[in-house]
N, CA, C and O atoms as a Maestro MAE file, in Angstrom:
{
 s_m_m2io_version
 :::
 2.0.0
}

f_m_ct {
 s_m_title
 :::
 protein
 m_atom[340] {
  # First column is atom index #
  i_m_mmod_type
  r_m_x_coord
  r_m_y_coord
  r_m_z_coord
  i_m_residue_number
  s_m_chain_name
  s_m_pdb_residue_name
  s_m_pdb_atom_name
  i_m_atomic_number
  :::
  1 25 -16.877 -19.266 10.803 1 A "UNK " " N  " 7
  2 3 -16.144 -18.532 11.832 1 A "UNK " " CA " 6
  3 2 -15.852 -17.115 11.339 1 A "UNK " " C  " 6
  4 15 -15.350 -16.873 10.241 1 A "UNK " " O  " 8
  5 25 -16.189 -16.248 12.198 2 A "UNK " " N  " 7
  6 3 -15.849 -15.002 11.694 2 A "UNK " " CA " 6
  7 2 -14.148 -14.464 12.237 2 A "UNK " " C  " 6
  8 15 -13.563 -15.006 13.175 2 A "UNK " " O  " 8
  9 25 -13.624 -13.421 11.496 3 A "UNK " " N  " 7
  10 3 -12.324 -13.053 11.202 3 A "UNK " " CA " 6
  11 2 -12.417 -12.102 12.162 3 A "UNK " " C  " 6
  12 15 -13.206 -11.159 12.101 3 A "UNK " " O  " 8
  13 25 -11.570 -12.319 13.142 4 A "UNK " " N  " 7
  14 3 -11.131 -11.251 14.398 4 A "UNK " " CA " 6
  15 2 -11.334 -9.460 14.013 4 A "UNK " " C  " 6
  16 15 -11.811 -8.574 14.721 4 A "UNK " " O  " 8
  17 25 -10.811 -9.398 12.738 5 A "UNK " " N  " 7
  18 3 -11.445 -7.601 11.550 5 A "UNK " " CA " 6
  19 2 -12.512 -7.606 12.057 5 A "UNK " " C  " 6
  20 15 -12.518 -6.783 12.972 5 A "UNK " " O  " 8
  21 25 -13.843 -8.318 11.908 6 A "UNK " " N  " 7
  22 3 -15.158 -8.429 12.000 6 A "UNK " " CA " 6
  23 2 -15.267 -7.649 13.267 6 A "UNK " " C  " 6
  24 15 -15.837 -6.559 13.228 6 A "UNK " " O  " 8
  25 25 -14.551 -8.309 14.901 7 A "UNK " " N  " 7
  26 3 -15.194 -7.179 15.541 7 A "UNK " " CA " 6
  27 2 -14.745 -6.064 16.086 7 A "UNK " " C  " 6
  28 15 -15.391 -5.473 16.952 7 A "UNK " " O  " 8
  29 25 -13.382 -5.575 15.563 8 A "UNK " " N  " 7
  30 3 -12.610 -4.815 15.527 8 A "UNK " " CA " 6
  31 2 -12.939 -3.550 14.671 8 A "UNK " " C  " 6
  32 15 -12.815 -2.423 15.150 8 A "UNK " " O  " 8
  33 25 -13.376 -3.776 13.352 9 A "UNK " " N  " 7
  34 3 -13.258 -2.954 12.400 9 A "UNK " " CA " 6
  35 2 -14.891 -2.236 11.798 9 A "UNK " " C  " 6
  36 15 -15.446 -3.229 11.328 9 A "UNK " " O  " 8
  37 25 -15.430 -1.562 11.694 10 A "UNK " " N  " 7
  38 3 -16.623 -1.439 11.343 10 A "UNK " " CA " 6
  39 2 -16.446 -1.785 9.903 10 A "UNK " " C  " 6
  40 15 -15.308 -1.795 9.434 10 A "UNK " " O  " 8
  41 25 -17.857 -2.173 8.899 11 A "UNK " " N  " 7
  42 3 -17.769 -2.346 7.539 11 A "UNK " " CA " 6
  43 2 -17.244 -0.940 6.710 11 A "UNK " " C  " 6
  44 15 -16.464 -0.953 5.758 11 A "UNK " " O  " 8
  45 25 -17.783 0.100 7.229 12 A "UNK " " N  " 7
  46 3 -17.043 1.232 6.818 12 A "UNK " " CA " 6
  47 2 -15.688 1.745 6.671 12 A "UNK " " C  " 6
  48 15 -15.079 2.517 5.930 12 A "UNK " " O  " 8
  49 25 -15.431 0.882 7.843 13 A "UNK " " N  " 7
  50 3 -13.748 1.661 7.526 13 A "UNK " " CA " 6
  51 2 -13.211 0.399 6.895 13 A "UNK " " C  " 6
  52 15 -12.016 0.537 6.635 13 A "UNK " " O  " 8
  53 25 -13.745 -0.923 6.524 14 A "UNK " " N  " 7
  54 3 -12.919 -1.651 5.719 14 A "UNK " " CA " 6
  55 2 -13.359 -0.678 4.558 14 A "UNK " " C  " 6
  56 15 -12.498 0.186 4.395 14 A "UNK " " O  " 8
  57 25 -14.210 -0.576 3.878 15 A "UNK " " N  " 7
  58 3 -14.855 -0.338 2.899 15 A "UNK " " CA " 6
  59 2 -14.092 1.178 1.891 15 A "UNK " " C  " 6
  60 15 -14.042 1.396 0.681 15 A "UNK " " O  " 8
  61 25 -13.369 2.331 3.664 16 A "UNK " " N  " 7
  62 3 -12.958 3.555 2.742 16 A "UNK " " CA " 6
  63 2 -11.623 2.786 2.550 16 A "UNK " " C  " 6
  64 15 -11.128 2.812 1.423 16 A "UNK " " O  " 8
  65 25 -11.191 2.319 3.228 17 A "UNK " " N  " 7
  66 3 -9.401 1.683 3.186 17 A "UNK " " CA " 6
  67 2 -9.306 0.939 1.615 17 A "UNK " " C  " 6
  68 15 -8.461 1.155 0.746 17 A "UNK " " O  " 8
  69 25 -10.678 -0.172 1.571 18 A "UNK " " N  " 7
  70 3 -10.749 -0.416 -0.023 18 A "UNK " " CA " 6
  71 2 -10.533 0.763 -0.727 18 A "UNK " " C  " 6
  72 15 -9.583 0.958 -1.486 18 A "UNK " " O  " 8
  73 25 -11.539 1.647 -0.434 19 A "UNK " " N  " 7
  74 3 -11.449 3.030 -1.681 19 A "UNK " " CA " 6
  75 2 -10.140 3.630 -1.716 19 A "UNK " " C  " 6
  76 15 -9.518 3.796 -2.765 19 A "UNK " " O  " 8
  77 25 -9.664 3.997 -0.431 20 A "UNK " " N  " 7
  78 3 -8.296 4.816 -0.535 20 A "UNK " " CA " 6
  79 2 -7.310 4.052 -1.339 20 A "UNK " " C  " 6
  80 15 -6.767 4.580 -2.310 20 A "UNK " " O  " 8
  81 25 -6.995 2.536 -0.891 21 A "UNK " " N  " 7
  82 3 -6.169 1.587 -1.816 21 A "UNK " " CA " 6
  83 2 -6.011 2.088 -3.167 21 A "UNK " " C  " 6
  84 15 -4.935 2.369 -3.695 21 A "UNK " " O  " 8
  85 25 -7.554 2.211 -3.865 22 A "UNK " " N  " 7
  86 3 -7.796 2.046 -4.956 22 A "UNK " " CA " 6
  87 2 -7.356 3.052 -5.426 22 A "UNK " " C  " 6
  88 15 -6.766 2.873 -6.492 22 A "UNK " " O  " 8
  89 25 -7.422 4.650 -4.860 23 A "UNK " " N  " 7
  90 3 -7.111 5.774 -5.741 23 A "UNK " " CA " 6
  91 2 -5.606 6.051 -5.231 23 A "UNK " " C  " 6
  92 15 -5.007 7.001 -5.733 23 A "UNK " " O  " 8
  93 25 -5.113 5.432 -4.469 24 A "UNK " " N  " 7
  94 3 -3.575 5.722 -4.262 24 A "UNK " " CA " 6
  95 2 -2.683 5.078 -4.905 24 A "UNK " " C  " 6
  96 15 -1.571 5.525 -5.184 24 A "UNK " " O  " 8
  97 25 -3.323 3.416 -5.330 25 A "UNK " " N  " 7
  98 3 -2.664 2.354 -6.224 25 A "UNK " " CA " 6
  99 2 -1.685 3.070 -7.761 25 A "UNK " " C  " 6
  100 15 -1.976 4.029 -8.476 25 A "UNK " " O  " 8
  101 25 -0.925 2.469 -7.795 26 A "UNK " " N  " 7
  102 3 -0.260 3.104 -9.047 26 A "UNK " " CA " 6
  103 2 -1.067 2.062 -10.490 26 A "UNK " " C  " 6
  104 15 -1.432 0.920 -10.208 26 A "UNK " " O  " 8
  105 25 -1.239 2.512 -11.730 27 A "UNK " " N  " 7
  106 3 -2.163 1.874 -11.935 27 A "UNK " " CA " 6
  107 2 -2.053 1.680 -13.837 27 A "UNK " " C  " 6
  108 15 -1.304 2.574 -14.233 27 A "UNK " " O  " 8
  109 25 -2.413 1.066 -14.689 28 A "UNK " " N  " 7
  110 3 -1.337 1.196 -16.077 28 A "UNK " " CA " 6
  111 2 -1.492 2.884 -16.618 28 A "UNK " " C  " 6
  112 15 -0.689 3.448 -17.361 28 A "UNK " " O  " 8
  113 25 -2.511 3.379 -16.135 29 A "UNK " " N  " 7
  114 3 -2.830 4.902 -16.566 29 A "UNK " " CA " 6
  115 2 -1.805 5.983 -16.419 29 A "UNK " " C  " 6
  116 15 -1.571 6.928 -17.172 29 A "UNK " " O  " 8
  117 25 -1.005 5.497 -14.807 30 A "UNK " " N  " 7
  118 3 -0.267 6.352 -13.959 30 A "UNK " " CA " 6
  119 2 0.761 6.247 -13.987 30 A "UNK " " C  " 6
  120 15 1.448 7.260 -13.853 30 A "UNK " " O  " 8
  121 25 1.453 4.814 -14.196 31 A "UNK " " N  " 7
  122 3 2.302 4.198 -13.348 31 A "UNK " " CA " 6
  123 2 3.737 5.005 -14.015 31 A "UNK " " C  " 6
  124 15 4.569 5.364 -13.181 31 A "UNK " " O  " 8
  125 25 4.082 5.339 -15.745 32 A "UNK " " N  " 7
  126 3 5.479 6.432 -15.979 32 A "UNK " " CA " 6
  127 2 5.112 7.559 -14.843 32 A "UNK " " C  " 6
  128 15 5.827 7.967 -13.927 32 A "UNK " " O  " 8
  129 25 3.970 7.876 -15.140 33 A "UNK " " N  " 7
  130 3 3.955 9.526 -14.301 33 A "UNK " " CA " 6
  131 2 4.245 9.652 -12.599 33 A "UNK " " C  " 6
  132 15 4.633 10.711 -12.104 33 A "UNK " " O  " 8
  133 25 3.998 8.424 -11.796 34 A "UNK " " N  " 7
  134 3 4.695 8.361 -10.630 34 A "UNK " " CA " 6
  135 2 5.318 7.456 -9.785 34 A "UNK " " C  " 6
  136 15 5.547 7.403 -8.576 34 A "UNK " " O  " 8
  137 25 5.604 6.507 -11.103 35 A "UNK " " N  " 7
  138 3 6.628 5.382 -10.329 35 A "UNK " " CA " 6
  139 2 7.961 5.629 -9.776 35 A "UNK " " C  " 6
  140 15 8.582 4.816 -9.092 35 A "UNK " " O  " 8
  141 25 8.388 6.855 -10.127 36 A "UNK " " N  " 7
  142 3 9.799 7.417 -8.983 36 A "UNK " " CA " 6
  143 2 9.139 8.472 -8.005 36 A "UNK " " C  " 6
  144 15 9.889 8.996 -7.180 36 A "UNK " " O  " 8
  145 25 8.009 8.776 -8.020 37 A "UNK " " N  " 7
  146 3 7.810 9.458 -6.723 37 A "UNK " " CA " 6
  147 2 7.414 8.458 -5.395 37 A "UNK " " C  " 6
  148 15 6.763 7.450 -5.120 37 A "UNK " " O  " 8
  149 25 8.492 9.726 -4.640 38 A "UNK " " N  " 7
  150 3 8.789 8.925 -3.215 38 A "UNK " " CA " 6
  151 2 7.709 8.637 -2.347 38 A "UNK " " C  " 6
  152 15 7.604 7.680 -1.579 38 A "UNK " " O  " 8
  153 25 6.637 9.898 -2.622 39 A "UNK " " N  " 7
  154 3 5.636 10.160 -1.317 39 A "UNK " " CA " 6
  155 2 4.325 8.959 -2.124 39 A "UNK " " C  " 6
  156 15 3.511 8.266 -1.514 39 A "UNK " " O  " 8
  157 25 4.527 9.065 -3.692 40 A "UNK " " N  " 7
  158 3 3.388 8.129 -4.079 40 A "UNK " " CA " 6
  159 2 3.268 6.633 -3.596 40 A "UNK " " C  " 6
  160 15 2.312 5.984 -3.172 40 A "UNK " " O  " 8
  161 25 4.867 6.263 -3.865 41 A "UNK " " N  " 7
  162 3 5.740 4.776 -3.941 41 A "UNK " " CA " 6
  163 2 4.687 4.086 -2.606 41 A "UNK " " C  " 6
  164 15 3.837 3.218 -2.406 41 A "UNK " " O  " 8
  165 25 5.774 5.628 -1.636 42 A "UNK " " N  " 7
  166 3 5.241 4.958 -0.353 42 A "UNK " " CA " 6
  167 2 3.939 4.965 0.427 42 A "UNK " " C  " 6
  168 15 3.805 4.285 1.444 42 A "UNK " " O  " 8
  169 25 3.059 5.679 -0.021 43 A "UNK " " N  " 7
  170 3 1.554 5.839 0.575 43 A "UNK " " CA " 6
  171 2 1.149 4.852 0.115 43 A "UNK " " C  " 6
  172 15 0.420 4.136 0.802 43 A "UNK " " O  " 8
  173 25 1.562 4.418 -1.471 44 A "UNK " " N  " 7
  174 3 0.446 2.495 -1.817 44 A "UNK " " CA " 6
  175 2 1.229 2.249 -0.729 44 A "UNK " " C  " 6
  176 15 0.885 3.041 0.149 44 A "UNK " " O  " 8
  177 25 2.198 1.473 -0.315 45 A "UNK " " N  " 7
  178 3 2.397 0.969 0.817 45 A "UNK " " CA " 6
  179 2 2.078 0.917 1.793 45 A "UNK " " C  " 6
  180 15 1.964 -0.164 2.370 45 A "UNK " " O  " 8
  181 25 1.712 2.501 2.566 46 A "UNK " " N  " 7
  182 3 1.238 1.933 3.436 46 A "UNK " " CA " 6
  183 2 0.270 2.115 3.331 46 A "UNK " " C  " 6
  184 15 -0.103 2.135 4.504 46 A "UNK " " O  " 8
  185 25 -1.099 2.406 2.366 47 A "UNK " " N  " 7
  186 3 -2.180 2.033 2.413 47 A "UNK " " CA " 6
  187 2 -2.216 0.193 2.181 47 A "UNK " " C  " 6
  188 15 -3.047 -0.400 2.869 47 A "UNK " " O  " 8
  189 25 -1.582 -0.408 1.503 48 A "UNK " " N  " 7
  190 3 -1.515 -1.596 1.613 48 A "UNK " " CA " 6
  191 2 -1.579 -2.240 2.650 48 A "UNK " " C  " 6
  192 15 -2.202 -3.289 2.815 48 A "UNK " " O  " 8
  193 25 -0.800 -1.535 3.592 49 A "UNK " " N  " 7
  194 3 -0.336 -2.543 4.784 49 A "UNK " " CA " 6
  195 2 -1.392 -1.948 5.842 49 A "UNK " " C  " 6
  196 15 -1.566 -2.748 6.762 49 A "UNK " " O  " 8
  197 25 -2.117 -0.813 5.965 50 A "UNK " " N  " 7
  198 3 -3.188 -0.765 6.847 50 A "UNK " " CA " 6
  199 2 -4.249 -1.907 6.027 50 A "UNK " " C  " 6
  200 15 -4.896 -2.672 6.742 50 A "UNK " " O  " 8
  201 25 -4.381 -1.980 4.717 51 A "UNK " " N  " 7
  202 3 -6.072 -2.581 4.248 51 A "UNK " " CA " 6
  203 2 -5.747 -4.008 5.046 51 A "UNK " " C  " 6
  204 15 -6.562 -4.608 5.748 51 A "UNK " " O  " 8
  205 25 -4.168 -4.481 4.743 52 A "UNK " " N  " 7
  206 3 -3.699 -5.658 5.089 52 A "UNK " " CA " 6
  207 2 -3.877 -6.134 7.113 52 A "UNK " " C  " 6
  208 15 -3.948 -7.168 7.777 52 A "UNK " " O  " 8
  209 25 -3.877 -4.766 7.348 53 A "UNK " " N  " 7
  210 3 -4.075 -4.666 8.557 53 A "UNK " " CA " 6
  211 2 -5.791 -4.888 9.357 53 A "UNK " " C  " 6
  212 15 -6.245 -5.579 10.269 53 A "UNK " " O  " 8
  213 25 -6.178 -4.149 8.663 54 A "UNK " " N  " 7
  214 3 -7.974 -4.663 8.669 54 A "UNK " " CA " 6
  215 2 -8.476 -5.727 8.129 54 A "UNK " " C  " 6
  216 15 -9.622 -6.163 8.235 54 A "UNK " " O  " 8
  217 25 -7.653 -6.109 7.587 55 A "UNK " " N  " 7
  218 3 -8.440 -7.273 6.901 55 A "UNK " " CA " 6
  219 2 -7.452 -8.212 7.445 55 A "UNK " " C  " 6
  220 15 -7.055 -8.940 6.536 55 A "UNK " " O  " 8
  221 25 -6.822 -8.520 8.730 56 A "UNK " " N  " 7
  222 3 -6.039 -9.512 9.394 56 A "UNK " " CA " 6
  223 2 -4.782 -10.595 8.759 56 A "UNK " " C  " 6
  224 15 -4.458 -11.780 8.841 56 A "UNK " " O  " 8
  225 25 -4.379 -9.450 8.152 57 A "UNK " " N  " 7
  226 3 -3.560 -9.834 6.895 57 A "UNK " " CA " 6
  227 2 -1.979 -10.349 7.611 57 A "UNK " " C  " 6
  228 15 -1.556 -9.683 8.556 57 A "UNK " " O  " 8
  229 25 -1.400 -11.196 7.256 58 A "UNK " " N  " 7
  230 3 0.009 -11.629 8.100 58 A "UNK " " CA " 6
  231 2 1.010 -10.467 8.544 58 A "UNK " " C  " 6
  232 15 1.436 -9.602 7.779 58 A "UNK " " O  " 8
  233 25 1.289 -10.573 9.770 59 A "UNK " " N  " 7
  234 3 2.024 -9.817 10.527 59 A "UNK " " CA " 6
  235 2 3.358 -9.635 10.254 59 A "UNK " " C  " 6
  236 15 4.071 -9.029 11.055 59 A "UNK " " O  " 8
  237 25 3.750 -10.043 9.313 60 A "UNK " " N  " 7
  238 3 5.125 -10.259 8.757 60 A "UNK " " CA " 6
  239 2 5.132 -9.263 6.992 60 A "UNK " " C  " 6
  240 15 5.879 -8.351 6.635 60 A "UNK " " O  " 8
  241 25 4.304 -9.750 6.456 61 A "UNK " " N  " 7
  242 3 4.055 -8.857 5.293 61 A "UNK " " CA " 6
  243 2 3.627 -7.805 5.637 61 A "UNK " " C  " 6
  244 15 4.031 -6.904 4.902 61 A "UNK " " O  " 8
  245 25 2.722 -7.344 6.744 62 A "UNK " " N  " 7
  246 3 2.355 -6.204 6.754 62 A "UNK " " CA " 6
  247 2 3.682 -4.640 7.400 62 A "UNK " " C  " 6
  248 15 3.645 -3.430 7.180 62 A "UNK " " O  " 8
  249 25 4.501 -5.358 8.068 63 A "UNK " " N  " 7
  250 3 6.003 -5.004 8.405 63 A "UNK " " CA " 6
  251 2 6.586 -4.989 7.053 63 A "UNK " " C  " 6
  252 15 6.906 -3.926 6.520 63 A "UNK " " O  " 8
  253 25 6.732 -6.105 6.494 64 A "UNK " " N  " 7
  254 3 7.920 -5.823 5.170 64 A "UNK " " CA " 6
  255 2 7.010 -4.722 4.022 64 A "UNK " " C  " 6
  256 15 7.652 -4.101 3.175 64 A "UNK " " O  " 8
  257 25 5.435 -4.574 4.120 65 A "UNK " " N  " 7
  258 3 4.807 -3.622 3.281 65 A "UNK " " CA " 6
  259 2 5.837 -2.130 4.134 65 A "UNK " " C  " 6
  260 15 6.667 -1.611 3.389 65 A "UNK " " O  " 8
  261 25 5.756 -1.695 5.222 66 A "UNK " " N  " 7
  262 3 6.231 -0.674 5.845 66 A "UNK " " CA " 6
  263 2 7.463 -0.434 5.884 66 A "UNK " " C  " 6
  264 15 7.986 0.638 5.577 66 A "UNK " " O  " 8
  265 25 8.114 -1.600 6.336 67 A "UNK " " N  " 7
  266 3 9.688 -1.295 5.808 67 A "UNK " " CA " 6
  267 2 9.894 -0.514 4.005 67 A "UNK " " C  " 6
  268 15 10.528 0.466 3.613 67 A "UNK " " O  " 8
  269 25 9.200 -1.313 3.442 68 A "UNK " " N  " 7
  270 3 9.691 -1.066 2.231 68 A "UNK " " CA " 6
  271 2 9.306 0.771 2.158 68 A "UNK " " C  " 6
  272 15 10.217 1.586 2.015 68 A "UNK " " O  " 8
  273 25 7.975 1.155 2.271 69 A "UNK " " N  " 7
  274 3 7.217 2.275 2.831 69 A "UNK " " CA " 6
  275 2 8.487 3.477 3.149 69 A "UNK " " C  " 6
  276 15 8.722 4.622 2.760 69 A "UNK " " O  " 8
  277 25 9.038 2.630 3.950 70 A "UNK " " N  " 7
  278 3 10.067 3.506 4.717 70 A "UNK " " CA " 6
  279 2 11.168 3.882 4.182 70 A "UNK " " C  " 6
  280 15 11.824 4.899 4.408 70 A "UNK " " O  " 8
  281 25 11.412 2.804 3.268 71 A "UNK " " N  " 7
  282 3 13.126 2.741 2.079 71 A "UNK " " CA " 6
  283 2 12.301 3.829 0.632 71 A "UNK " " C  " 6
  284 15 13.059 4.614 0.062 71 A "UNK " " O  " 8
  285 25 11.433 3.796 0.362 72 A "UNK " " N  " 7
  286 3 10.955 4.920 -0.425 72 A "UNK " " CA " 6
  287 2 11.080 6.179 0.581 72 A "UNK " " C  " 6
  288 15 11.801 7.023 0.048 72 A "UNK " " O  " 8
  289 25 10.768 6.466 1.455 73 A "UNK " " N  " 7
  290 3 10.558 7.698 2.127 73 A "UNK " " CA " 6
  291 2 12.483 8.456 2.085 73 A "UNK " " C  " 6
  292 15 12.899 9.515 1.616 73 A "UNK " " O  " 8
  293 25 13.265 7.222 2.861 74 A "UNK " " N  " 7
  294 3 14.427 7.937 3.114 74 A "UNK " " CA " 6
  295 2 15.257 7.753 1.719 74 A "UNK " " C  " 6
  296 15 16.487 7.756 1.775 74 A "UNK " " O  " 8
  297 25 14.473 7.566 0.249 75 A "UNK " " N  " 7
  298 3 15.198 7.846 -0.680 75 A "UNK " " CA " 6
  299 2 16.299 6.451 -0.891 75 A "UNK " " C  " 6
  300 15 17.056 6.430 -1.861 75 A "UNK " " O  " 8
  301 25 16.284 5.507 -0.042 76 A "UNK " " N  " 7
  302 3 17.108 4.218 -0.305 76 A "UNK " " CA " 6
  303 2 17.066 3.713 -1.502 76 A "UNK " " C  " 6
  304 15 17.951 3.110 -2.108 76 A "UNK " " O  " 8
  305 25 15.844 4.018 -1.873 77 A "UNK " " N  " 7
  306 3 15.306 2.836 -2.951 77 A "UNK " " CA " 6
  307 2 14.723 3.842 -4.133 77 A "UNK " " C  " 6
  308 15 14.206 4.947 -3.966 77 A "UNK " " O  " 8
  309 25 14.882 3.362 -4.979 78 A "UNK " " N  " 7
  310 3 14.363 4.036 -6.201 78 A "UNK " " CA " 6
  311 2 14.243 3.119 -7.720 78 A "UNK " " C  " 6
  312 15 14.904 2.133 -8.046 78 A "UNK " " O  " 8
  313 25 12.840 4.041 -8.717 79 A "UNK " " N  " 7
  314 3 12.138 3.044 -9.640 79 A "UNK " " CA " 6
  315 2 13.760 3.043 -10.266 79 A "UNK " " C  " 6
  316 15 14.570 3.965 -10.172 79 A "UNK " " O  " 8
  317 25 13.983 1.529 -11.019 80 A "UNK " " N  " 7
  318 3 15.058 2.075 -12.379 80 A "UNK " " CA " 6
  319 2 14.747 2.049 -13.406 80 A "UNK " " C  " 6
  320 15 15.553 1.942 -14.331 80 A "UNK " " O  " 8
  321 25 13.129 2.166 -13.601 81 A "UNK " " N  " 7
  322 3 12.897 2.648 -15.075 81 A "UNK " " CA " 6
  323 2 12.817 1.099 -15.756 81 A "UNK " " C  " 6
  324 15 13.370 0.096 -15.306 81 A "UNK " " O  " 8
  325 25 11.759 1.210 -17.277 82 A "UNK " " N  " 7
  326 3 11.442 0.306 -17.875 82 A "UNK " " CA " 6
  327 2 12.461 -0.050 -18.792 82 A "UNK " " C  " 6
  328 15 12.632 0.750 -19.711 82 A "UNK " " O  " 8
  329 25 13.346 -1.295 -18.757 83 A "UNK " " N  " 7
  330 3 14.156 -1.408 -19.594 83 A "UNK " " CA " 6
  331 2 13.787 -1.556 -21.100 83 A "UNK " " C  " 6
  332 15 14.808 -1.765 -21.754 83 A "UNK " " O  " 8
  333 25 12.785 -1.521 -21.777 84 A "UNK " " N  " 7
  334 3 11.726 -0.808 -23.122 84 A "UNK " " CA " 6
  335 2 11.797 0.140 -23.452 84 A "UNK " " C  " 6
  336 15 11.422 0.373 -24.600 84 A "UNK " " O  " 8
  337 25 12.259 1.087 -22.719 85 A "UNK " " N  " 7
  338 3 11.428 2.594 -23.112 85 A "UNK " " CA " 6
  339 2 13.009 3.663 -22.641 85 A "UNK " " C  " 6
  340 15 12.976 4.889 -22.739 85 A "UNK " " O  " 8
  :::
 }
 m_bond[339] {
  # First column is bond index #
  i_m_from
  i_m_to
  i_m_order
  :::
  1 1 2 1
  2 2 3 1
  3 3 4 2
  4 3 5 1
  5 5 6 1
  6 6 7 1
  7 7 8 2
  8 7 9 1
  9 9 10 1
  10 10 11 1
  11 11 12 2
  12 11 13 1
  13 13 14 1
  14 14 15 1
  15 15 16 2
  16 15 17 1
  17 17 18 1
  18 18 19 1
  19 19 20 2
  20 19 21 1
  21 21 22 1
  22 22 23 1
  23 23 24 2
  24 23 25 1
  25 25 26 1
  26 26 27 1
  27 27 28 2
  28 27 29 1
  29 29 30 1
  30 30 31 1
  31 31 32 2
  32 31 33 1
  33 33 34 1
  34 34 35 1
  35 35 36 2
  36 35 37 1
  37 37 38 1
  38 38 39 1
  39 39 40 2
  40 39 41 1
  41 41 42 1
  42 42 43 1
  43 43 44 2
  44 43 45 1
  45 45 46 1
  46 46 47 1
  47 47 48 2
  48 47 49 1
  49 49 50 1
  50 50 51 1
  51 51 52 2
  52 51 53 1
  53 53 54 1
  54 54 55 1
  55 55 56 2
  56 55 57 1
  57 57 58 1
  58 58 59 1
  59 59 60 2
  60 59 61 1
  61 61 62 1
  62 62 63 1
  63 63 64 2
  64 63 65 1
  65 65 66 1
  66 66 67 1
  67 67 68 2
  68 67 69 1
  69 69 70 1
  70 70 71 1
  71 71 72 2
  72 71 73 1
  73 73 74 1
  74 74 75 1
  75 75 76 2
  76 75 77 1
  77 77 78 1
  78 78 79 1
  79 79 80 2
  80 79 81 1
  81 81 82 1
  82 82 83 1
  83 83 84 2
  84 83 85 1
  85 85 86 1
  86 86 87 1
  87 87 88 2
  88 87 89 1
  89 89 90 1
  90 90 91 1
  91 91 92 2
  92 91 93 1
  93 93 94 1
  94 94 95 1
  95 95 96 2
  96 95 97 1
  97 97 98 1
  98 98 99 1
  99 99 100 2
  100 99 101 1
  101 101 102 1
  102 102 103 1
  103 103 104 2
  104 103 105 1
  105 105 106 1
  106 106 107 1
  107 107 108 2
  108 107 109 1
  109 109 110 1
  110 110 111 1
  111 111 112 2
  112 111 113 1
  113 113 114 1
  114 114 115 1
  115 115 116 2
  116 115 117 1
  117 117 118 1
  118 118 119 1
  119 119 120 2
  120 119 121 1
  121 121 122 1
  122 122 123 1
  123 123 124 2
  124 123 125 1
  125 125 126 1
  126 126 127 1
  127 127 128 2
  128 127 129 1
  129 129 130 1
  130 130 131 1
  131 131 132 2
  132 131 133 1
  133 133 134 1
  134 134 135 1
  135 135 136 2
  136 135 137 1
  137 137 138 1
  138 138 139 1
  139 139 140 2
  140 139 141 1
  141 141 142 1
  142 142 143 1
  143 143 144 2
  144 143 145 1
  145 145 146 1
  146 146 147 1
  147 147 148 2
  148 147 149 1
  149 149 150 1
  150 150 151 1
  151 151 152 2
  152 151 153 1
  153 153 154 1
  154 154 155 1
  155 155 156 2
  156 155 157 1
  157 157 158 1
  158 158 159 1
  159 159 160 2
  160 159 161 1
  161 161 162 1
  162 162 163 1
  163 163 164 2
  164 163 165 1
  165 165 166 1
  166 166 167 1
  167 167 168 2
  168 167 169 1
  169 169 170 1
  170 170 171 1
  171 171 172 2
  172 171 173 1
  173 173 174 1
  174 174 175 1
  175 175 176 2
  176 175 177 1
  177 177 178 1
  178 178 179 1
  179 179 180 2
  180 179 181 1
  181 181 182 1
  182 182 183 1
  183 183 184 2
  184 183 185 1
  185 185 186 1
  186 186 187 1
  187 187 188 2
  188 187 189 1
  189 189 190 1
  190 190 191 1
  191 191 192 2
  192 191 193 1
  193 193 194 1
  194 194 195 1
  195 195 196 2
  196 195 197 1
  197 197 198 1
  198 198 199 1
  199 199 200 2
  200 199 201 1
  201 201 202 1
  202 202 203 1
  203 203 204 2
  204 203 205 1
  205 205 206 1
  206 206 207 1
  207 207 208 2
  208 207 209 1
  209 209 210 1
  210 210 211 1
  211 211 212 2
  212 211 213 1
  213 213 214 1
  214 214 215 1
  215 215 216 2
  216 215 217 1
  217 217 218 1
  218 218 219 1
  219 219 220 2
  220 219 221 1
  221 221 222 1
  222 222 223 1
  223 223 224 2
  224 223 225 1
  225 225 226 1
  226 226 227 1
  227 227 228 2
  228 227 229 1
  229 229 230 1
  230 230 231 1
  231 231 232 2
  232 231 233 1
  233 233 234 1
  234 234 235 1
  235 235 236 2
  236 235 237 1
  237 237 238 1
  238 238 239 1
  239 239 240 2
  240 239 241 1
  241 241 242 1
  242 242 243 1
  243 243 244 2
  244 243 245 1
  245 245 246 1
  246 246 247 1
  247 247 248 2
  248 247 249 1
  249 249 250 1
  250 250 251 1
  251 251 252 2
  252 251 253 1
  253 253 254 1
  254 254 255 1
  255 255 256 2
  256 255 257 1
  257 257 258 1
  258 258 259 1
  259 259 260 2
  260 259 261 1
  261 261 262 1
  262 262 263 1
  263 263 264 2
  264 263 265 1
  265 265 266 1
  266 266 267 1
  267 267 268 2
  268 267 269 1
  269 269 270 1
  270 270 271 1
  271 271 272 2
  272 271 273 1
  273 273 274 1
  274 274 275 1
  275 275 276 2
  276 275 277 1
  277 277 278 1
  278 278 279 1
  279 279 280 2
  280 279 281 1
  281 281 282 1
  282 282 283 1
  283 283 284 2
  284 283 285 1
  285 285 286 1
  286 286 287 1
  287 287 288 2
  288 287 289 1
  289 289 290 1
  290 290 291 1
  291 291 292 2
  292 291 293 1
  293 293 294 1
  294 294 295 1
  295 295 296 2
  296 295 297 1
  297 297 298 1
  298 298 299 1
  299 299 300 2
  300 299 301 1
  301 301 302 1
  302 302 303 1
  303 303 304 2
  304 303 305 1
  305 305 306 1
  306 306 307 1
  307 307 308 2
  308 307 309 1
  309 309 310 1
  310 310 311 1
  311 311 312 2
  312 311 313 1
  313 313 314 1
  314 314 315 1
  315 315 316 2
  316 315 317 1
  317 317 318 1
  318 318 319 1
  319 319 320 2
  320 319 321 1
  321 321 322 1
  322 322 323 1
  323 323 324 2
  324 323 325 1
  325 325 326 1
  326 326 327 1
  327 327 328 2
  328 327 329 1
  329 329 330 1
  330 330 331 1
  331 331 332 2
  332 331 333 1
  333 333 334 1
  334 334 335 1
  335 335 336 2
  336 335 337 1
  337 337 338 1
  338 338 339 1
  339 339 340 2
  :::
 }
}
């Protein structure tokens, strides 16, 4: 059975949403240098929650990916830092 994405979505735009994921992801290279930025926090998010979105991902996580999206944006929420370091 094919996944409702299938005829909704072309293979391409699953395919850049993979790529964008990938270079927006915070990542072990990155993650001191922009785990308190607001605009980074929240773009994985909502690139998350669109890939989650193409790829027919639950309608409930893909909301709590955006909410959260949103609590980075208005500054609610913030990293508190590695208790290590």
């Amino acid at each position: 059975m094919l996944k409702k994405s299938t005829y909704i979505w072309p293979e391409k735009i699953q395919l850049l949403a993979k790529e964008l994921h990938n270079e927006i992801s915070l990542n072990n290279y990155n993650w001191h240098k922009f785990r308190g930025n607001k605009q980074r926090r929240s773009a994985e998010l909502i690139i998350s929650a669109i890939s989650q979105l193409i790829n027919d991902g639950d309608d409930a996580e893909i909301e709590d990916l955006l909410n959260q999206a949103i609590l980075w944006i208005k500054e609610e929420i913030k990293d508190t830092g590695c208790k290590s370091h």
